[in-house]
Backbone bond lengths (Angstrom), bond angles and torsions (degrees), N, CA, C in turn:
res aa  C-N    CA-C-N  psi(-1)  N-CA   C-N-CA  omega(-1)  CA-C   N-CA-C  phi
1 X - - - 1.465 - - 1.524 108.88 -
2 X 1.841 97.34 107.63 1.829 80.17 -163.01 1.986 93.73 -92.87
3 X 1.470 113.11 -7.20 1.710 92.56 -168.93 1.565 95.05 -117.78
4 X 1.421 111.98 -176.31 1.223 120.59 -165.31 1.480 122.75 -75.01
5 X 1.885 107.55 -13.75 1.491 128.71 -156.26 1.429 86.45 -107.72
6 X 0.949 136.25 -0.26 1.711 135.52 179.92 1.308 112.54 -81.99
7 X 1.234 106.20 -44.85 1.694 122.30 168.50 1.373 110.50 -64.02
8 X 1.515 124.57 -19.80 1.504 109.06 -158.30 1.832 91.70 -108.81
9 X 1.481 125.57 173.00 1.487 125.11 151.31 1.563 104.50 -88.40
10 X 1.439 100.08 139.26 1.495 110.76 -172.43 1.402 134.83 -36.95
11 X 1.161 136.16 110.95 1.492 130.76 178.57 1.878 102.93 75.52
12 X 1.369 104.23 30.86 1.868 102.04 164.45 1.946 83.32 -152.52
13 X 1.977 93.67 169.72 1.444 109.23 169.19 1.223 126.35 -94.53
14 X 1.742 109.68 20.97 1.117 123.66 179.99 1.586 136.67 -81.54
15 X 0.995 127.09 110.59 1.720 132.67 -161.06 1.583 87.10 -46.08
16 X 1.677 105.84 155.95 1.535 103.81 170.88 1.769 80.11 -85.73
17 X 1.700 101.80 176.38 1.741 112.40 173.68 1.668 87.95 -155.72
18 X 1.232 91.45 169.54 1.360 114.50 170.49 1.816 109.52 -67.48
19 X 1.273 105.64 -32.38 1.560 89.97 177.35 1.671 119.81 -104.39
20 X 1.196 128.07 39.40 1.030 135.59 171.11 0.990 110.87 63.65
21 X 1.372 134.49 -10.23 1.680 127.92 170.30 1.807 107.00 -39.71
22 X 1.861 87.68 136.20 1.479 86.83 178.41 1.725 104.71 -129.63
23 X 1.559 107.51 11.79 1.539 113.96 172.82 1.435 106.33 -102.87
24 X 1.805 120.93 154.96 1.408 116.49 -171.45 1.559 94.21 -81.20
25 X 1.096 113.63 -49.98 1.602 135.86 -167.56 1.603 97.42 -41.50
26 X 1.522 141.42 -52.76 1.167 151.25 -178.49 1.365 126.18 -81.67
27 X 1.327 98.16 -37.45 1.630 108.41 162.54 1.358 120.43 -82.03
28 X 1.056 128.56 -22.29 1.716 142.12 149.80 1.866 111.50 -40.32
29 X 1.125 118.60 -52.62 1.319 141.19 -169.30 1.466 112.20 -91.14
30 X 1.656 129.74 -28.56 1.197 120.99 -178.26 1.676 88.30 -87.27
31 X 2.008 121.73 -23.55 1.250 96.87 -170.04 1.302 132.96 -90.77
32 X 1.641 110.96 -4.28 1.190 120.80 170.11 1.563 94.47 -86.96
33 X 0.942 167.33 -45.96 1.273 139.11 -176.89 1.783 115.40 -53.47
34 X 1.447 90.89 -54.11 1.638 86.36 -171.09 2.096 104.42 -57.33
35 X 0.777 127.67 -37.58 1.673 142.77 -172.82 1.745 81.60 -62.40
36 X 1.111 125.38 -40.89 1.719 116.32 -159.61 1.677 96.07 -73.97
37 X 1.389 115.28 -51.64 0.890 119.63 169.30 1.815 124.42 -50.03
38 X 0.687 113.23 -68.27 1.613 123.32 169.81 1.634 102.60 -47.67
39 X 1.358 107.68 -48.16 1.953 84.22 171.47 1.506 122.04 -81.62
40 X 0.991 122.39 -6.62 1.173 125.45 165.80 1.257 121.17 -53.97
41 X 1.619 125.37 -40.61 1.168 147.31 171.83 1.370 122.46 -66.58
42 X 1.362 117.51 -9.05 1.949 126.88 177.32 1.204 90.85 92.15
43 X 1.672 110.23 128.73 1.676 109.04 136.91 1.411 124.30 -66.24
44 X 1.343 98.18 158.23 1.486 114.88 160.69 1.786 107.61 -44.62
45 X 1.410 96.76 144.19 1.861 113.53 -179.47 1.499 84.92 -100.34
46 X 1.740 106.43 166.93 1.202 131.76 172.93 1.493 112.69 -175.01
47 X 1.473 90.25 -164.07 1.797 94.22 -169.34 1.699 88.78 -115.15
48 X 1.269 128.54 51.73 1.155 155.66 -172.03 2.093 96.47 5.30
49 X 1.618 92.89 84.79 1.715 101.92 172.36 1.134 115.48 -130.35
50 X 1.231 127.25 -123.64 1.524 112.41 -178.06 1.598 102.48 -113.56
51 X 1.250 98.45 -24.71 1.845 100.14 163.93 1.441 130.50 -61.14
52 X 1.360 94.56 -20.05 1.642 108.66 -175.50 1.402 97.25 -93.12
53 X 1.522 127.89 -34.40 1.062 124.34 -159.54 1.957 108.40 -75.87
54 X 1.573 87.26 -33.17 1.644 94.68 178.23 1.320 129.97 -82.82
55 X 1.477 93.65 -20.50 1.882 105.59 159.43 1.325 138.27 -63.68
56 X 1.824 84.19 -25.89 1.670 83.68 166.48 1.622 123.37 -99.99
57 X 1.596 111.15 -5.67 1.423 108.91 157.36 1.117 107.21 -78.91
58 X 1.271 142.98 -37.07 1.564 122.78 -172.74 1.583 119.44 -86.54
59 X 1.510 103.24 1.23 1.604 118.78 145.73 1.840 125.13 -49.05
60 X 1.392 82.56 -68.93 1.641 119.00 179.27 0.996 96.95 -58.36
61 X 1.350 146.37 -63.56 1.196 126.75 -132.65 1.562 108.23 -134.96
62 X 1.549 116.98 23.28 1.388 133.06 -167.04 1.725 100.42 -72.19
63 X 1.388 120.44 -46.59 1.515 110.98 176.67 1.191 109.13 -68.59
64 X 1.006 139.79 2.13 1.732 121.17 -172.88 1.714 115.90 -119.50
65 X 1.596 91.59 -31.21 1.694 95.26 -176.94 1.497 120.08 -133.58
66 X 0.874 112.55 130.68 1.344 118.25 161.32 1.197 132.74 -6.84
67 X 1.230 93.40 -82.39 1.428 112.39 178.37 1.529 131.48 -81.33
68 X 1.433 113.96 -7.22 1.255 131.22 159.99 1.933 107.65 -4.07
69 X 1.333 106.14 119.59 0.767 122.80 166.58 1.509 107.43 75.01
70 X 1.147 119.44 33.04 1.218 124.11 -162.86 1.963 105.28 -131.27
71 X 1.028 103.65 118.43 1.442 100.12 -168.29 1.594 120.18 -66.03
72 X 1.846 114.67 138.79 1.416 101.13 -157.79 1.822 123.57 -69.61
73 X 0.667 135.49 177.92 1.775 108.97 -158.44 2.376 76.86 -140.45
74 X 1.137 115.78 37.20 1.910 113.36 171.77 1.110 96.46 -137.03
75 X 0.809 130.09 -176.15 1.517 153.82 -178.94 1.844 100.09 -118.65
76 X 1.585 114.40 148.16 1.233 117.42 -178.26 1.207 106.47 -161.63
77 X 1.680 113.00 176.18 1.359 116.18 -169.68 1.533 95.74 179.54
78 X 1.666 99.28 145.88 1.502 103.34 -179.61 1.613 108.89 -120.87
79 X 0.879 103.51 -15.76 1.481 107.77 -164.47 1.714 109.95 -145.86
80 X 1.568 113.34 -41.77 1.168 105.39 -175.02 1.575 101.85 -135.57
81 X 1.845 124.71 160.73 1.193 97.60 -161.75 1.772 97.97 -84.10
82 X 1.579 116.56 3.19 1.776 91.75 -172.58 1.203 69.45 -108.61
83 X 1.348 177.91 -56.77 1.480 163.60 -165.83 1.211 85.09 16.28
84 X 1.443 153.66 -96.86 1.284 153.65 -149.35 1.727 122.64 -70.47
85 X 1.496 147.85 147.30 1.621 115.30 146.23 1.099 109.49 -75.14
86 X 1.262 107.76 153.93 1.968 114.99 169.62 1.530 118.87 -35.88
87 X 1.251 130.48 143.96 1.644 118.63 177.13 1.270 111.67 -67.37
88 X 1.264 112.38 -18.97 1.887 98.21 175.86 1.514 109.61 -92.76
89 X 1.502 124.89 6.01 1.757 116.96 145.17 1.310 122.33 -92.99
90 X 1.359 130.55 5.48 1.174 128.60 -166.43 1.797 118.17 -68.28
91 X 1.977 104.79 -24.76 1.705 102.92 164.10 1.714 106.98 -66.13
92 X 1.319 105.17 -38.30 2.027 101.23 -153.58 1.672 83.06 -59.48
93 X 1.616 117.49 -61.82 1.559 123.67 -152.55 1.779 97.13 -53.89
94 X 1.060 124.66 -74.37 1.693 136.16 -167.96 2.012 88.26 -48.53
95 X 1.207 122.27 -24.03 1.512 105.29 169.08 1.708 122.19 -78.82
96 X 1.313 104.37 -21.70 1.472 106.50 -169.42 1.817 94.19 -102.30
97 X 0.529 124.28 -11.63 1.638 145.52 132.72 1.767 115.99 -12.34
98 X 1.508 84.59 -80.30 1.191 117.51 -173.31 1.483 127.98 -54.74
99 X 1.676 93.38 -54.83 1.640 118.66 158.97 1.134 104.75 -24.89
100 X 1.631 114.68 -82.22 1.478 136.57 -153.66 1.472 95.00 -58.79
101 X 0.979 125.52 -12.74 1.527 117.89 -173.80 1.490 93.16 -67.99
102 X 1.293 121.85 -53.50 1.676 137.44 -146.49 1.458 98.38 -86.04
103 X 1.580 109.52 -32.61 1.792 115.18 -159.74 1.825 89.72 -86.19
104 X 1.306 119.02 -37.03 1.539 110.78 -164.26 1.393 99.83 -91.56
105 X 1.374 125.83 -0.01 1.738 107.91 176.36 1.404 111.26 66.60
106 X 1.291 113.22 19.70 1.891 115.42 -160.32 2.370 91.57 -52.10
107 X 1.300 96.59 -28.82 1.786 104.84 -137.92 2.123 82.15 -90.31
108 X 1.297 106.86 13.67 1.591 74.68 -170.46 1.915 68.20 -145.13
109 X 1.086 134.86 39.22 1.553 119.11 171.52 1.821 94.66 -123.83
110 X 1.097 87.44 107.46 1.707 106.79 158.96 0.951 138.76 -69.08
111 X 1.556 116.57 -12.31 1.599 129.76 -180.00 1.941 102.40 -88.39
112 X 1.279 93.08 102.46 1.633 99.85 164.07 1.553 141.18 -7.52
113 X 1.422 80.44 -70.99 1.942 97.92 177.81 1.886 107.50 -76.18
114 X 1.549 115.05 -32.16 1.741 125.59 175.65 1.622 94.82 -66.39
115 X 1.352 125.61 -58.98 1.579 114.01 -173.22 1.495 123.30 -45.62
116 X 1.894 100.10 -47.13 1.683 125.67 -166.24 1.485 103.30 -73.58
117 X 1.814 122.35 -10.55 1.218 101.46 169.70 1.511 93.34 -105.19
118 X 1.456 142.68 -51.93 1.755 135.01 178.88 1.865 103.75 -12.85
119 X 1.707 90.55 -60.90 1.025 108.03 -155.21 1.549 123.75 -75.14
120 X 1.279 106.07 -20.43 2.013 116.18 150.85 1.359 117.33 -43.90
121 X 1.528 118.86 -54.57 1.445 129.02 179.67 1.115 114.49 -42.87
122 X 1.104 95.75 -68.24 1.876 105.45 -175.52 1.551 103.10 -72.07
123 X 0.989 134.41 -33.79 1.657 100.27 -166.27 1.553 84.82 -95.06
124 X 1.326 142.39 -40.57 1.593 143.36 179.63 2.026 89.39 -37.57
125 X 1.270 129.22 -69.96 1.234 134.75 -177.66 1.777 132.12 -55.92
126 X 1.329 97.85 -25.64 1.645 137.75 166.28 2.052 101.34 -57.90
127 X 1.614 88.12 -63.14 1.457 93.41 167.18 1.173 135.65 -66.94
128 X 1.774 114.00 -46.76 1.460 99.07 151.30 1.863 147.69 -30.52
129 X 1.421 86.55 -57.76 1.745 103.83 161.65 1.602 109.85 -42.69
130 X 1.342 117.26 -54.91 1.362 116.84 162.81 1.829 92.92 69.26
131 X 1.191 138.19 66.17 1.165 135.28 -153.45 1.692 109.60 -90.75
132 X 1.535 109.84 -18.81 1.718 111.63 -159.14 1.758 97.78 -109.24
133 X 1.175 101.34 -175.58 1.329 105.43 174.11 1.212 128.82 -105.57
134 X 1.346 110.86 -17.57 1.761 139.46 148.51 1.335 105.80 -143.64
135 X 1.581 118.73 159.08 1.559 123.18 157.89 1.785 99.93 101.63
136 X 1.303 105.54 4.74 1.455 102.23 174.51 1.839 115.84 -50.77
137 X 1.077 114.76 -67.22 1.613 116.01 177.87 1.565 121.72 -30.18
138 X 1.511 109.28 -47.77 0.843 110.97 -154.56 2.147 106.11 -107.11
139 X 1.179 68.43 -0.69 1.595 79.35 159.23 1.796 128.69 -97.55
140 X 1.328 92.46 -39.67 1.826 109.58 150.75 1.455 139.57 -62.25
141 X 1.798 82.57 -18.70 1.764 89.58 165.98 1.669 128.16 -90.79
142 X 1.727 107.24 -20.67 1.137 106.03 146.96 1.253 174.47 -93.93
143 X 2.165 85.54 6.36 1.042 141.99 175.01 1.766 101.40 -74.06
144 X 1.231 119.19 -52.22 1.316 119.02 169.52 1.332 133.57 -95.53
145 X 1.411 122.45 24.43 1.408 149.14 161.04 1.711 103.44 -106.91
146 X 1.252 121.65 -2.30 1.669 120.81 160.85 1.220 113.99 -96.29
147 X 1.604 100.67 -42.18 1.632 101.71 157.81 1.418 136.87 -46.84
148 X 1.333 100.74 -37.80 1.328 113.60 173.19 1.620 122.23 -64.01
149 X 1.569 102.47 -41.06 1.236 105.86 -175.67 1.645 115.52 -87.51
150 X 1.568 107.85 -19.49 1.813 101.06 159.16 1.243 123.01 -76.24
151 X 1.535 113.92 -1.83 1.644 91.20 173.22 1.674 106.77 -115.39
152 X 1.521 106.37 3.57 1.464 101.95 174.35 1.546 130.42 142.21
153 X 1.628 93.41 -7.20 1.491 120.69 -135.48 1.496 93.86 -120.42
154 X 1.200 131.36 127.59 1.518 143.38 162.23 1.381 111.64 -102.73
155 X 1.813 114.76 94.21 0.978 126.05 170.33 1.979 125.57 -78.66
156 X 1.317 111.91 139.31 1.334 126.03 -167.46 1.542 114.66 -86.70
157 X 1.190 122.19 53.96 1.789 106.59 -156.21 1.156 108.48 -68.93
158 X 1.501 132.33 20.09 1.745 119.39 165.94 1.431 100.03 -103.96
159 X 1.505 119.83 -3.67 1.461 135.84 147.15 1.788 109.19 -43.67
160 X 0.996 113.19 -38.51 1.997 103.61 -170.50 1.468 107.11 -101.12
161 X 1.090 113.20 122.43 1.897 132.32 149.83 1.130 126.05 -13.95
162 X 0.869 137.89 75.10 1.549 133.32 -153.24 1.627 94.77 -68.88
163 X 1.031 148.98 -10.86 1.524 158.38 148.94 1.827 107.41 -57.92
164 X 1.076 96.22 -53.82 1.661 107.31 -163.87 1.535 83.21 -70.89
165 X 1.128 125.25 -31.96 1.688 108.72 -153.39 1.584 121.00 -100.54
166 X 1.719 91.34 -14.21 1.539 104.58 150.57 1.476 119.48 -67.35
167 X 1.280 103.59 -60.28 1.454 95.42 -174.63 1.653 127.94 -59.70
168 X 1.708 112.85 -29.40 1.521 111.36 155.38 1.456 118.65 -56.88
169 X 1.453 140.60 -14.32 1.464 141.06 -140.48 1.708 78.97 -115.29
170 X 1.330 123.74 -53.66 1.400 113.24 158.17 1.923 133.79 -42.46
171 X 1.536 103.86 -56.11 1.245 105.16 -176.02 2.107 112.08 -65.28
172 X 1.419 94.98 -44.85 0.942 113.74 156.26 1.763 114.64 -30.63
173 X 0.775 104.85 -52.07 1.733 108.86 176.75 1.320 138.10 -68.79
174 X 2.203 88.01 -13.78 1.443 101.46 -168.51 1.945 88.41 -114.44
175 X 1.667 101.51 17.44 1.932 74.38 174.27 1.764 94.32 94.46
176 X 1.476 134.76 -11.21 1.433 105.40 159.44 1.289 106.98 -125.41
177 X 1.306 116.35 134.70 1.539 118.11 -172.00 1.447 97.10 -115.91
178 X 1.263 151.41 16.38 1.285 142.14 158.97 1.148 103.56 -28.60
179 X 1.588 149.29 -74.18 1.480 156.27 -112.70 1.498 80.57 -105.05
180 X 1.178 154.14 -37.51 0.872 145.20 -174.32 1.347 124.71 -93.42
181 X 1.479 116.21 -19.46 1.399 126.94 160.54 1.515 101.90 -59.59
182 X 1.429 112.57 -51.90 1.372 107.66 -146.81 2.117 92.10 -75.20
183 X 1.403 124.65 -24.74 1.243 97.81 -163.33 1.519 88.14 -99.14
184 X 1.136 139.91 22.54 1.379 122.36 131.32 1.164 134.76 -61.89
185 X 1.064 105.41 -44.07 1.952 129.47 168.47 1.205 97.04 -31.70
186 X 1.235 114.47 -68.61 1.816 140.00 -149.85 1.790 71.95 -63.22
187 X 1.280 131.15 -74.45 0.998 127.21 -136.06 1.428 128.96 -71.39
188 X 1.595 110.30 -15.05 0.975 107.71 165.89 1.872 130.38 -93.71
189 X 1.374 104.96 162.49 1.662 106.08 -153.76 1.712 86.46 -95.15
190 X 0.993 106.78 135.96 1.402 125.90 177.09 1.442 122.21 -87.09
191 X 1.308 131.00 148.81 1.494 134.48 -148.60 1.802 106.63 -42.23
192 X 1.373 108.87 -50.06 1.457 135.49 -144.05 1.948 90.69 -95.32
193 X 1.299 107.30 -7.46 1.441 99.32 -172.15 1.455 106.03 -119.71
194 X 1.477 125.92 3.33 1.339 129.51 168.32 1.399 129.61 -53.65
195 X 0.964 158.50 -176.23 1.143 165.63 172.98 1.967 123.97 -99.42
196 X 1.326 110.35 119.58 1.332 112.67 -164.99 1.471 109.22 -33.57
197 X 1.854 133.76 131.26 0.755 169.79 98.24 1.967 97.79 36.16
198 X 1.212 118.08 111.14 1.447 132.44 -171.16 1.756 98.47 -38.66
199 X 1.581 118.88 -37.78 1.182 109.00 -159.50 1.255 114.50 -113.93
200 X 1.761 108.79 23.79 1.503 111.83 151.47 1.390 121.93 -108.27
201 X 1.503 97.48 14.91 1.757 104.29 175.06 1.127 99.28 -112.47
202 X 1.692 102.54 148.90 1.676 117.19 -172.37 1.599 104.06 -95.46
203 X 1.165 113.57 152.99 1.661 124.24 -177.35 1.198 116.67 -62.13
204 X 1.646 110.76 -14.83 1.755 109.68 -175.82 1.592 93.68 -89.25
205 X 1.874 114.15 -34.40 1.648 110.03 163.44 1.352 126.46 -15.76
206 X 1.411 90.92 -83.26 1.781 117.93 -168.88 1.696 101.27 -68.66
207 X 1.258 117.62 -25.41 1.724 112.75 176.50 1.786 94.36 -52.47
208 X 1.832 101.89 -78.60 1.407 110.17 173.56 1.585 125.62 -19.94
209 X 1.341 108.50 -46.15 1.537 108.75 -177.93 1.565 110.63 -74.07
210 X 1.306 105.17 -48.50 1.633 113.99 -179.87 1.786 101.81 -53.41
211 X 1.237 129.37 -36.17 1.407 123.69 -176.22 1.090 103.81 -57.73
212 X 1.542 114.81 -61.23 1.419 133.31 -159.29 1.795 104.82 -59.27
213 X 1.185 106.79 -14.68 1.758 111.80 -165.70 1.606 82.24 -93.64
214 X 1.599 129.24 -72.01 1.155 126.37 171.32 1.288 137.15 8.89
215 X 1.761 93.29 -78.28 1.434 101.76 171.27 1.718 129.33 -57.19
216 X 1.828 85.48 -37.30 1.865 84.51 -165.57 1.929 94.47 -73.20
217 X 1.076 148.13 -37.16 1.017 150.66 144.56 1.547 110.74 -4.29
218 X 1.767 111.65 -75.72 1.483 100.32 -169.80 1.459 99.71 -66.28
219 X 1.344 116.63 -47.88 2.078 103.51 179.76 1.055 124.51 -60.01
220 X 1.323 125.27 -6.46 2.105 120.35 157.78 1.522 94.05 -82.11
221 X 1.418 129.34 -54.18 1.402 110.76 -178.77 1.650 105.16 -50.31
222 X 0.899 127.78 -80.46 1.579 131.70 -164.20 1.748 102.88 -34.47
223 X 1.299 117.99 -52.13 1.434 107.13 164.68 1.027 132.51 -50.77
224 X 1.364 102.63 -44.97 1.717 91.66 -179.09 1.467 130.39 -91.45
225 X 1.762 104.27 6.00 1.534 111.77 160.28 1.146 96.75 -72.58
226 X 1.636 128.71 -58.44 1.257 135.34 -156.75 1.826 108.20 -45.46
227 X 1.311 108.70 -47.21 1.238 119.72 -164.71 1.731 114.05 -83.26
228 X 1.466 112.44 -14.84 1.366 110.02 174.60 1.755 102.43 -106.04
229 X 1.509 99.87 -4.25 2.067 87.82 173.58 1.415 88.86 -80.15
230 X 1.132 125.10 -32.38 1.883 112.41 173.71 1.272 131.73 -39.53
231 X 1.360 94.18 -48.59 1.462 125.20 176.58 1.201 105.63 -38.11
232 X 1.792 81.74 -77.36 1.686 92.15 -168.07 1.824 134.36 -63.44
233 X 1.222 94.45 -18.33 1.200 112.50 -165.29 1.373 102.38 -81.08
234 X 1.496 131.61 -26.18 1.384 150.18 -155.49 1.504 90.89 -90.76
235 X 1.673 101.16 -61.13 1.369 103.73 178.38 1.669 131.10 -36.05
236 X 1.774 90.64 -54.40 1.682 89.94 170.85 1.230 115.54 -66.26
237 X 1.391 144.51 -27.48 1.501 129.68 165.63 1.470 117.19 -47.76
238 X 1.676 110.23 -52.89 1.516 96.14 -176.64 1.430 115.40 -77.87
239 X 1.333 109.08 5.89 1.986 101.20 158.86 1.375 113.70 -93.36
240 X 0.982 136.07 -9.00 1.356 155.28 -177.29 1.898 118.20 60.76
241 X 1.573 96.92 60.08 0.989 93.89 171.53 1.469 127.60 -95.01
242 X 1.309 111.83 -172.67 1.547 116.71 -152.66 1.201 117.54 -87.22
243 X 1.521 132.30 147.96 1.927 93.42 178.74 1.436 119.64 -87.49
244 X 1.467 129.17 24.91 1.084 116.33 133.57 0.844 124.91 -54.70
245 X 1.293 130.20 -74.03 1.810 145.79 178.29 1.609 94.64 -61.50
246 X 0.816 155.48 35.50 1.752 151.37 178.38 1.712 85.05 -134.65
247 X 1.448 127.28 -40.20 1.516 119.54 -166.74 1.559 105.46 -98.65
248 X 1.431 117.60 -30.71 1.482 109.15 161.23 1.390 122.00 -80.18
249 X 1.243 130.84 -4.70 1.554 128.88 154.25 1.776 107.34 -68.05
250 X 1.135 105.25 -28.02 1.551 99.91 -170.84 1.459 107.33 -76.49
251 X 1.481 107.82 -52.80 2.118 115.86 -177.07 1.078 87.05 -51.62
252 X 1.563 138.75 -48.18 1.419 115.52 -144.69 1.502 118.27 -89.43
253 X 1.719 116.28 -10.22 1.046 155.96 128.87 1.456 105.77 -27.55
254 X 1.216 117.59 -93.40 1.624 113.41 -172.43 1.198 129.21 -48.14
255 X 1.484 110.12 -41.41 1.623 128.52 169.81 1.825 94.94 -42.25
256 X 1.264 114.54 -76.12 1.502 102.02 -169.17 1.174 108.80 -42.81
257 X 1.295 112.60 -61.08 1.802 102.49 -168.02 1.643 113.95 -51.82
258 X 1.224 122.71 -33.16 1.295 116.69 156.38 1.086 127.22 -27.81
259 X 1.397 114.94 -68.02 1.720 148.47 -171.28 1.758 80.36 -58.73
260 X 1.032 136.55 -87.93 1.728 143.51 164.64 1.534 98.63 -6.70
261 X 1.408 144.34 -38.90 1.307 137.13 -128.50 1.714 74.40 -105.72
262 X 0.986 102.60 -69.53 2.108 128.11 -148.59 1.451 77.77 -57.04
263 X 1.602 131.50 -66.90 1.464 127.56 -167.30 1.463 125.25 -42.38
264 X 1.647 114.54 -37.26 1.097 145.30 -165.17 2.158 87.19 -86.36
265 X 1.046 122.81 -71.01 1.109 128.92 -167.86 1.780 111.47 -48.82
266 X 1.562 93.67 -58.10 1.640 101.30 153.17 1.551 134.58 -15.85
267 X 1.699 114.23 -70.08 0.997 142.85 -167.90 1.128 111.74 -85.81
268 X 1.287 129.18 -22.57 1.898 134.99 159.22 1.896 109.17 -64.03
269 X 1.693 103.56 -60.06 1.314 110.16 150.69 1.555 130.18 -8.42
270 X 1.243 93.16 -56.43 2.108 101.85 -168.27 1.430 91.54 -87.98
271 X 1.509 124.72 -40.28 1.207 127.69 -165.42 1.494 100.59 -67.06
272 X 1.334 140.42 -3.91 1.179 137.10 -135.70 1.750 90.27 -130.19
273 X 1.567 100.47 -42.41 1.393 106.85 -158.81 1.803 98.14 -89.02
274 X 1.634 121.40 -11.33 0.775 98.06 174.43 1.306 130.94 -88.63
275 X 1.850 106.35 -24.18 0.932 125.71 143.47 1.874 133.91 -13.20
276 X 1.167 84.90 -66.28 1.944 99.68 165.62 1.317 116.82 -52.54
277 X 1.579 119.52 -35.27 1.680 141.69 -156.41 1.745 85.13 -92.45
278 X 1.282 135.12 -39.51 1.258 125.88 -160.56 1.674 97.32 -104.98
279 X 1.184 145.27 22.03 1.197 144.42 156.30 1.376 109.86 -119.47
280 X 1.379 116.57 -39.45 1.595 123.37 -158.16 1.912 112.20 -95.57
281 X 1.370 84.34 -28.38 1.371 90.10 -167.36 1.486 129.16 99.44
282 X 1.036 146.58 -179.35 1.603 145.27 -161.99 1.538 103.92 -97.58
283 X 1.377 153.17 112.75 1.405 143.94 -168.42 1.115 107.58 -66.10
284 X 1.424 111.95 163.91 1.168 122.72 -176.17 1.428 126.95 -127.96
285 X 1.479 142.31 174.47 1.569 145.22 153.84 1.911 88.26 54.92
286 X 1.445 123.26 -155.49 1.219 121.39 -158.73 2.177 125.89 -54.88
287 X 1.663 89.42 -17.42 1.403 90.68 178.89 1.406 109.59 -76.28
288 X 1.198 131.47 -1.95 1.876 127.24 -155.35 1.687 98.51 -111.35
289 X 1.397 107.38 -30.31 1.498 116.45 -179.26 1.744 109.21 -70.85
């Protein structure tokens, strides 16, 4: 998509998506659910570069767009006109990026407040690069919650301001990353505030929790089919199609979300069995065969 109208559906400011949503308000809402879902599941690991960085948007953001994970090929700006680098620097910048990852030791400093400032730079600069065409934030937020966890650190991201963290992602842009040091700080969970230790929870525990994740899982999926057959279905009225073609947009519609259902059901499955493998141990004699 080399121009700016390629990204949009014709004559609205609406991203094209995979589910035909053509309202922001609805497509906003099917995409944070589906993204909730998909992070729930782990991003992709890396050696945190620009490959890693795009693996985990085209993780995130594989049900909704196209181009997911696919670097934006316009130039943009929200606030200021260099707010962004140009899309044809976005390899050199995400490389010098990259460096600093290796030159600042961000991944091997254990001291809290030493990581929360390393670690402003780079993701404050991460943002600059501004690499996607939507979904930047929230691709940087899990980009720096891996960070967190290679150098030691269990970061809280319902811990940061979504106010505060705009306005660092700005200053950040201009060369001061204080505001963004500091709501990392905030954000990470401190020794004494972690969560009990795998082997003081009992297996009927973590069963209980894994249910409880289960369910809320299939009801963000079910919403957010629910909310893009709206979409779509709305959509074909204001083209004025037929209800033939109004009822084969819908099967062909449901079929995916199906295909969505079994995948989703699948992947709780393994999550379930590994679960068993990390309390129980590996089976043995006729059960392992």
């Amino acid at each position: 998509m080399a121009d700016w109208e390629d990204y949009l559906y014709p004559g609205t400011n609406v991203l094209r998506n995979k589910l035909g949503i053509q309202d922001n308000r609805a497509l906003a809402r099917a995409e944070l659910l589906a993204l909730r879902l998909r992070a729930d599941e782990g991003c992709p690991a890396g050696s945190f570069d620009l490959e890693h960085l795009q693996a985990i948007h085209r993780h995130l953001f594989q049900d909704v767009y196209e181009w997911a994970g696919q670097l934006r090929q316009v130039d943009l700006f929200k606030n200021e006109r260099d707010e962004y680098v140009p899309h044809d620097r976005i390899e050199i910048a995400m490389h010098d990026v990259h460096r600093r990852v290796a030159e600042t030791n961000v991944l091997g400093t254990p001291d809290p407040s030493e990581f929360s400032a390393k670690a402003a730079e780079i993701i404050g600069d991460t943002s600059h690069v501004h690499p996607f065409r939507e979904g930047n934030t929230r691709t940087e937020l899990q980009f720096l919650q891996q960070l967190g966890e290679q150098a030691g650190h269990t970061i809280d991201l319902t811990r940061i301001d979504r106010d505060a963290w705009h306005e660092a992602k700005i200053q950040s842009g201009r060369g001061n990353y204080g505001n963004m040091d500091d709501q990392i700080l905030a954000a990470i969970v401190l020794t004494l505030e972690k969560p009990l230790p795998l082997a003081q929870r009992t297996f009927e525990q973590a069963v209980q929790d894994d249910e409880l994740r289960r369910a809320r899982e299939i009801q963000d999926q079910c919403d957010t089919q629910q909310e893009a057959l709206k979409a779509v279905m709305a959509a074909a009225d204001r083209s004025g199609k037929e209800p033939p073609e109004r009822e084969a947009i819908r099967r062909a519609f449901e079929e995916k979300c199906e295909e969505q259902q079994v995948a989703l059901a699948r992947q709780q499955q393994e999550r379930f069995d590994r679960l068993k493998l990390l309390y129980k141990g590996p089976p043995s004699g006729p059960e392992r065969e």
